[in-house]
C-alpha positions in Angstrom: 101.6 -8.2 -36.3 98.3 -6.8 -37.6 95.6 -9.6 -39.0 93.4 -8.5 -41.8 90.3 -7.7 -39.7 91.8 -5.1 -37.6 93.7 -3.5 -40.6 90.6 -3.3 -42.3 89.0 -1.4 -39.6 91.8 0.6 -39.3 91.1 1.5 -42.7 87.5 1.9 -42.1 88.2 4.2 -39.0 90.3 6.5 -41.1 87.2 6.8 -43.9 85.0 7.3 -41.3 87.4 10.2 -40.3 87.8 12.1 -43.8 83.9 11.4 -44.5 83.2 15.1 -43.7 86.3 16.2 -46.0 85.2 14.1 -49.1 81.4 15.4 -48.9 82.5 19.1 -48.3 85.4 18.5 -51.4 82.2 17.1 -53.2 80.4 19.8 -52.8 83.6 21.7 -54.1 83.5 19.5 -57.1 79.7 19.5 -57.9 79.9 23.5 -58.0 82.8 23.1 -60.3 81.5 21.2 -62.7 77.8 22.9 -62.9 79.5 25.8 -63.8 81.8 24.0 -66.2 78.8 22.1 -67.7 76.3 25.3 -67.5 79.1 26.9 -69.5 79.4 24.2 -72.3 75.8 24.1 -72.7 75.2 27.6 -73.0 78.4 28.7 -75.0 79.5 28.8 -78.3 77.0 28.5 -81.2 74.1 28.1 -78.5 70.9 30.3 -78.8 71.2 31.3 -75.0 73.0 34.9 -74.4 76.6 35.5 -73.1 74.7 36.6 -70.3 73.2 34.0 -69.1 76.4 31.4 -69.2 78.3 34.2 -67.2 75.7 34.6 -64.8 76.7 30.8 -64.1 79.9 31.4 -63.7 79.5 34.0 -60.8 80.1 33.0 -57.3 76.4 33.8 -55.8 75.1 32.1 -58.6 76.4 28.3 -58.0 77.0 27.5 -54.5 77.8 24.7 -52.0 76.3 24.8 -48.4 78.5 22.7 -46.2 75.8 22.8 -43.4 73.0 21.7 -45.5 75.7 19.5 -47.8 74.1 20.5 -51.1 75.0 22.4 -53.7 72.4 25.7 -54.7 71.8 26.9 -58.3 70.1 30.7 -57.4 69.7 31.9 -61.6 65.8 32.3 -62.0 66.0 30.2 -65.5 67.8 27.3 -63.7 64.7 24.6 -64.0 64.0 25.9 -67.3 67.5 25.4 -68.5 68.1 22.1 -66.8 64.7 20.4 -67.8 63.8 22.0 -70.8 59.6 24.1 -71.2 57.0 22.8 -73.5 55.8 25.5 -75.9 53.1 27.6 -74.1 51.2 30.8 -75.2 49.8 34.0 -72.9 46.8 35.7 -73.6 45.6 38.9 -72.0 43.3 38.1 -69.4 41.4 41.6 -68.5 42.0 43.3 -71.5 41.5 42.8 -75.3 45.4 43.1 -75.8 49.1 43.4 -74.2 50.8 46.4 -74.5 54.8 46.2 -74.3 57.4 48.2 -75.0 60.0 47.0 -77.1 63.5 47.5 -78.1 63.4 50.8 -80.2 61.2 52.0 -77.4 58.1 51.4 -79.6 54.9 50.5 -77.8 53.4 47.2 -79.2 49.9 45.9 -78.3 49.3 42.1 -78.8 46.5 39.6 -78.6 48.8 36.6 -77.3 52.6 36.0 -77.2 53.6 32.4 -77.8 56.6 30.8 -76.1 58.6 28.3 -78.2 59.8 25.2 -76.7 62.8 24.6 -75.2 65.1 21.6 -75.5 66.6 20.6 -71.9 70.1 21.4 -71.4 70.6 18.9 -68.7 73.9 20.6 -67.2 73.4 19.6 -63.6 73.1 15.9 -65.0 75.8 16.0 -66.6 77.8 18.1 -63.5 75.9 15.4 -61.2 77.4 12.5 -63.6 81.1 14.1 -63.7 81.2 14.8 -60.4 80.4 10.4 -59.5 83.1 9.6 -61.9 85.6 12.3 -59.5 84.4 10.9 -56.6 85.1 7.3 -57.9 88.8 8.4 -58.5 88.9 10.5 -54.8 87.5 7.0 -53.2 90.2 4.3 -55.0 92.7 6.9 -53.5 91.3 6.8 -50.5 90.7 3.3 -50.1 94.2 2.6 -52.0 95.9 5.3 -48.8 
């Protein structure tokens, strides 16, 4: 017969075992749900581009590292979109104006160009916040094995 000490460490043993499993199937999880978030956040009715919630979606874009056990966001407005920009303006610095070219390949020459603010999407908080509420399911099954 088995007394409650050692079948707890028996249970602790096989935890200890799967502990690599369940951080690589967080990972998993994590990368599923920034997409799924970055998706909400950025789809229908949004402001933001069908580009830009695709680009989410792709597989370079939202990774997992299992050697370095966290998860990469490689899109070059992730911070921006995450945390949101104060409104800023940029002025020409050597020269009396900007020159651009714009859509209708028109050249247009500009003092300043001011940057509205942008709220803060907060998709990997709410991927990171998912993602604990999965894990806390994963774990009572665990523990309940």
């Amino acid at each position: 017969m088995v007394d409650s000490n050692e079948q707890l460490i028996i249970k602790l043993k096989t935890i200890t075992a799967r502990l690599p499993k369940i951080i690589d199937e967080a990972g998993g999880m994590l990368v599923r749900n920034v997409r799924s978030q970055a998706r909400i956040a950025m789809g229908n009715g949004s402001k933001y581009p069908f580009e830009f919630q695709n680009d989410f979606q792709k597989i370079d874009t939202v990774t997992y590292s299992p050697s370095e056990s966290h998860v990469i966001v490689k899109h070059p407005a992730a911070k921006r979109l995450e945390y949101g920009y104060p409104a800023f303006t940029i002025t020409a610095k050597n020269e009396p104006y900007m020159t651009f070219k714009v859509d209708n390949d028109e050249w247009v020459s500009v003092k300043e160009v001011k940057i509205g603010k942008t709220e803060p999407l907060a998709y990997a908080k709410k991927a990171i916040k998912e993602t604990q509420k999965d894990l806390a399911k994963k774990f009572k099954e665990v523990l309940d094995a």
